[in-house]
Phi, psi and omega in degrees: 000136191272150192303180193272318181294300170330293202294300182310328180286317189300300181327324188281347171271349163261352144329299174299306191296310168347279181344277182298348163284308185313317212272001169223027165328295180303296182330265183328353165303269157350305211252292213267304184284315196289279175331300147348247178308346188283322177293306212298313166328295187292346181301286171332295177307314194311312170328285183307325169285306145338301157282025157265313160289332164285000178272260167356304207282012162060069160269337165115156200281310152358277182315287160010286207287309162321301164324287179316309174310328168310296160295358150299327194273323166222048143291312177305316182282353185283289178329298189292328180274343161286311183297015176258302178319308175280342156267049173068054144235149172278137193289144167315149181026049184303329206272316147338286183318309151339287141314287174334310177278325157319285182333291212298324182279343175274305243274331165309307188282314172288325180271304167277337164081211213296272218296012180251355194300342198271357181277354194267043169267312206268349178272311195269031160239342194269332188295286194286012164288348196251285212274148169297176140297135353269015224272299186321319183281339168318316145326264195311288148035252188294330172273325178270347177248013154312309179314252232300332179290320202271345187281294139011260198309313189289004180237018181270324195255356196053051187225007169281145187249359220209129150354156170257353194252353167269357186296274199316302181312345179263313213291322173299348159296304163260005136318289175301347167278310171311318187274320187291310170296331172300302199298310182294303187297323166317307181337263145357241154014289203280346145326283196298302191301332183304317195298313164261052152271332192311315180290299199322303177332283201297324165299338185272343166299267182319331147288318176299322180314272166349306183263016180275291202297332202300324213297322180284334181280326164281340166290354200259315212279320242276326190291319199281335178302297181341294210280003178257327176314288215274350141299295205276354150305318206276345179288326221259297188288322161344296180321314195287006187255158162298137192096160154248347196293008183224334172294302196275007163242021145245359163293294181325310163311266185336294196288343173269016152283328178312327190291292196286016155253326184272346126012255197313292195321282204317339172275319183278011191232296177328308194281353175249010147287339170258139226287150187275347178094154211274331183294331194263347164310315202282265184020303198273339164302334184298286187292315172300322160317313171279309178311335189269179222286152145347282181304339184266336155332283201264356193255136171198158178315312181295331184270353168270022156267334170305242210342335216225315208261322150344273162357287186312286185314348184233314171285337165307331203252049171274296189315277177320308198295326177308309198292334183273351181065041156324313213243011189123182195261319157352290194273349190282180177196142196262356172252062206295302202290339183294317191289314171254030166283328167331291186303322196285335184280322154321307196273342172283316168328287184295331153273348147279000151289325195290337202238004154280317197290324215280354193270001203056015182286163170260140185281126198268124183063041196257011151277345187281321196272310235256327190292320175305318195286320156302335180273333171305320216281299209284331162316323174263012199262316208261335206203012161272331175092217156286322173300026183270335215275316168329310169333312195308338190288336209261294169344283199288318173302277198308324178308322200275002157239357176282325210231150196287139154098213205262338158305349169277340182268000185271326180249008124321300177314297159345323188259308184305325158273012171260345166304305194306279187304359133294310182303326178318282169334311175249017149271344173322328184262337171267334186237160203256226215305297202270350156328296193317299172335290206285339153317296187308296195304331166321294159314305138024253153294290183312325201276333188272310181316344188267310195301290189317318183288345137328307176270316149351274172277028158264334186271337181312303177292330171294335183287301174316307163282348160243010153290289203298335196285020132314305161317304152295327162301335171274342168276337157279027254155307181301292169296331168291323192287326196270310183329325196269341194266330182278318166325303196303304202286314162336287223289313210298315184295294200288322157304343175266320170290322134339271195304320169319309196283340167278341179297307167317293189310325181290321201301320163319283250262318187289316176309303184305279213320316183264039147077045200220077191291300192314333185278340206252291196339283199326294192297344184263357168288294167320294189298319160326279174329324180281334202266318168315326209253018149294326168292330189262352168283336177273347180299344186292308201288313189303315198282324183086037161206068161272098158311170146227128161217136160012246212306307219293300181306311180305322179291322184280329154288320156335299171327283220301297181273004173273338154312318190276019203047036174256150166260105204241155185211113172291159151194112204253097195234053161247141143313182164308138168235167184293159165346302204272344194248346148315292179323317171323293205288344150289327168291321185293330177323290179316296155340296182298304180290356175282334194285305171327287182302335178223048164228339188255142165268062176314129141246354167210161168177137272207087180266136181227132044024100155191185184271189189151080191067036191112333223231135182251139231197103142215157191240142160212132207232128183244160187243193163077349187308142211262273213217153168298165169118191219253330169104151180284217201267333151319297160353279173297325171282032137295298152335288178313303176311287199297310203281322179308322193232024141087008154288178173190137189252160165235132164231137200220169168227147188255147179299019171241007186084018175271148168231136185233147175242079158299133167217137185230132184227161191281136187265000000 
């Protein structure tokens, strides 16, 4: 069963995640859920939409049917390999899956030809969701230039009908779908492993914390554990010889090697009690960084600001390039600079919103910038055609971070469909009932899918900054919780066994001297034993699985101070107690008689035990106290210990010159 301390320190750390889930509650909304269903939901339509346009393209019902089967086969498996993607894991038999999805896309491409090319989204985002670098971007590759390789042959054979600068316009097109989806889903991902890293962090703190203090505590240790083995061996072999005089000046070696272990313990429980500072956090955040999955791996603030600003930077040279008529005559204007003076103000409007939210600021004056950018847009809009309508994605992404809540997504949708209904208009003379449709709904579905990924990743980055500097607080906070828990139990164990081995030894020493060898044999036995199990009690303490219980401590203190000629009287009024409230009562036991032996000139003391309203009471009370006060740093980790189960200790001195130590704990 795991201890009582054990258990109480996780409550208290999960206090902080308590915390720290409040404080990125929106984020995680936001970031993680909505982004989430949101890819996977555009994955799908995209789909559908495709196989709508392949409906459209007058193929024949055969192809149509074939399209569709196709497209079942590697939605699901696409479908399947994001959702895996966003929580960081490579999908079970990906590779499988893969091939599989693979197939279903040649089989597209051989039966259906030209009008299948916009499906090759689902490939290069799943290749790089499965496969490593370089084979994935190979994959990707290989899906964005198939449009120009086919356009290529067809006008080498003349059978191509479609343009090379509308060919370049697909291709850029599923540059920019792949890299979008990928980006959002990294996102994603890399959210979800930071968020469930935290604990994994904080154990990972807390052990190098550990093996900090042990490396250092054996190194502290390591000459005085020697040097008490070999008094009391040497003590040992001495006694069974004539004279005392060589016994009793390794006993004298023994007990001042015990002052310098208790020396030394005390500089190692002074040094993990002082607080370690924010340098050695970032260190285990570092390392814990290299150590973790791919995606935890690649993730650090700056490369998700490349990515997002990537993002941006690819979906802006949507505009200009349409205006220049990169993508066809579709896309020319005979007025090019009024279109990119437009385009350069829109995109600045969207880039100083874009580098506050990622910078973590609150954005200043963002409904007066967001009205401005709608009125550029929709000013320009009556006599841009189509090639305008992209801006629009810049529009609906700045509403869903300017304004909170369901209003920013509400006038995101909003642009989207005013986007959608302008493309109506100016497809209108060309296409018929269901072309038309299935244009508009497209349009649509991009327009919103562009905006959300936009506004997505800024904020998606902001979530990221502040998960890590989260991060950092639980690896300090992780290291204080161990530093104060290794304090207590050192001073608690290890300090009581020091004091037992210098108490014995003087007691051997007083013995030998009155000629009571056999009685001096037994306590120099005794200390061997103890100065042995110094090494496997501190490994105990590092691991953190040293027991403590009631009854076990009371009987060895008891021994312990009656070895020392104190005279103890028990009163014992408790039934069975629970696990946890032993351990309490044990650590407090142990506390109390180290206090005894080396703060007091004892000759008697008075151990109490019982119930009491509820409540488990125990006093342990001594005569002989040296000075008033409150007690050291054992003390304060009792405290600390007692308090975690909502317990509490008082040491006091009584007016008769006694010092007592109350502990109370809820029974």
């Amino acid at each position: 069963m795991t201890n009582v301390i054990s258990r109480l320190r996780v409550r208290s750390g999960g206090c902080i995640v308590c915390g720290v889930r409040s404080r990125l509650g929106q984020s995680r909304s936001r970031g993680l859920v909505a982004a989430r269903w949101g890819v996977l939901a555009f994955s799908a339509f995209h789909a559908l939409d495709e196989l709508g346009r392949i409906a459209g393209a007058s193929v024949g019902a055969g192809k149509v049917a074939v399209a569709a089967a196709m497209s079942v086969v590697f939605v699901s498996m696409h479908l399947r390999h994001l959702w895996f993607a966003t929580y960081g894991r490579r999908p079970p038999h990906g590779a499988i899956t893969l091939a599989v999805l693979a197939a279903a896309e040649l089989v597209g491409l051989v039966v259906i030809g030209v009008p299948w090319t916009g499906d090759l989204y689902a490939l290069g985002v799943s290749a790089l969701v499965v496969l490593a670098p370089p084979w994935s971007l190979g994959v990707v590759a290989a899906c964005v230039l198939e449009p120009l390789a086919t356009g290529l042959q067809g006008m080498m054979f003349g059978s191509e009908v479609s343009t090379f600068p509308e060919r370049l316009n697909v291709s850029y097109a599923l540059l920019a779908d792949v890299l979008s989806q990928f980006a959002v889903v990294w996102l994603i991902a890399a959210v979800h492993r930071l968020e469930l890293s935290r604990g994994a962090l904080a154990a990972a703190s807390a052990e190098q914390e550990r093996q900090r203090v042990l490396g250092r505590l054996r190194a502290s240790l390591n000459h005085n554990l020697r040097g008490l083995l070999d008094a009391g061996r040497q003590a040992d072999a001495q006694i069974g010889r004539q004279g005392v005089s060589g016994a009793v000046l390794a006993l004298d070696r023994l007990i001042e090697f015990s002052h310098g272990g208790l020396s030394d313990l005390r500089r190692v429980v002074a040094d993990a009690r002082t607080p370690a500072g924010s340098s050695a956090a970032a260190a285990l955040i570092e390392a814990s960084r290299i150590a973790r999955t791919p995606v935890g791996r690649a993730l650090s603030v700056g490369r998700a600001r490349f990515a997002c600003w990537a993002l941006y930077a690819l979906w802006f040279a949507f505009v200009p390039l349409f205006v220049a008529g990169v993508f066809g005559p579709t896309g020319s204007h005979p007025s090019l600079p009024p279109f990119l003076a437009a385009t350069i103000a829109l995109g600045g409007l969207q880039a100083w919103l874009l580098v506050e939210v990622m910078r973590g600021r609150r954005p200043q004056f963002v409904a007066v910038r967001w009205w401005l950018m709608l009125a550029i847009w929709a000013a320009v809009l009556p006599w841009g055609g189509y090639s305008w309508l992209a801006a629009g994605w810049f529009v609906g992404g700045s509403a869903a971070i300017s304004f909170a809540g369901w209003r920013g997504w509400l006038s995101l949708v909003s642009i989207g469909v005013a986007t959608a209904i302008a493309d109506l208009f100016v497809q209108l003379p060309y296409m018929n009932a269901f072309n038309l449709f299935v244009e508009v709904a497209g349009m649509l579905l991009f327009s919103i899918f562009v905006s959300a990924v936009l506004a997505a990743s800024a904020e998606l980055l902001s979530a990221v900054r502040r998960l890590e500097q989260v991060r950092g607080q639980l690896a300090e906070q992780a290291i204080r919780e161990e530093r104060r828990r290794m304090s207590s139990d050192l001073h608690d164990i290890l300090g009581q066994s020091l004091t037992a081995i210098s108490l014995k030894a003087g007691l051997a020493r007083e013995l030998l001297i009155g000629g009571d060898r056999a009685a001096a044999q037994t306590e120099v036995t005794d200390v061997l034993a103890l100065a042995e199990a110094q090494a496997a009690e501190v490994d105990q303490v590092a691991r953190n699985q040293r027991r403590v219980q009631l009854v076990t401590e009371l009987e060895a203190s008891v021994a312990l101070l009656r070895a020392a000629g104190i005279e103890v009287s028990t009163a014992i009024d408790l039934d069975e107690l629970d696990d946890d409230v032993s351990t309490l009562l044990g650590w407090a036991i142990r506390e109390g008689t180290t206090n005894i032996l080396r703060h007091a000139n004892a000759r008697s003391c008075e151990i109490v035990l019982r119930r009491d309203n509820g409540h488990v009471q125990l006093e342990l009370s001594n005569d002989g106290a040296r000075s008033p006060g409150a007690g050291g740093s054992g003390l304060a980790g009792l405290r600390e210990r007692l308090a975690l189960a909502e317990g509490s200790a008082r040491a006091e001195s009584l007016p008769d010159g006694r010092f007592q130590l109350q502990v109370q704990l809820p029974a």
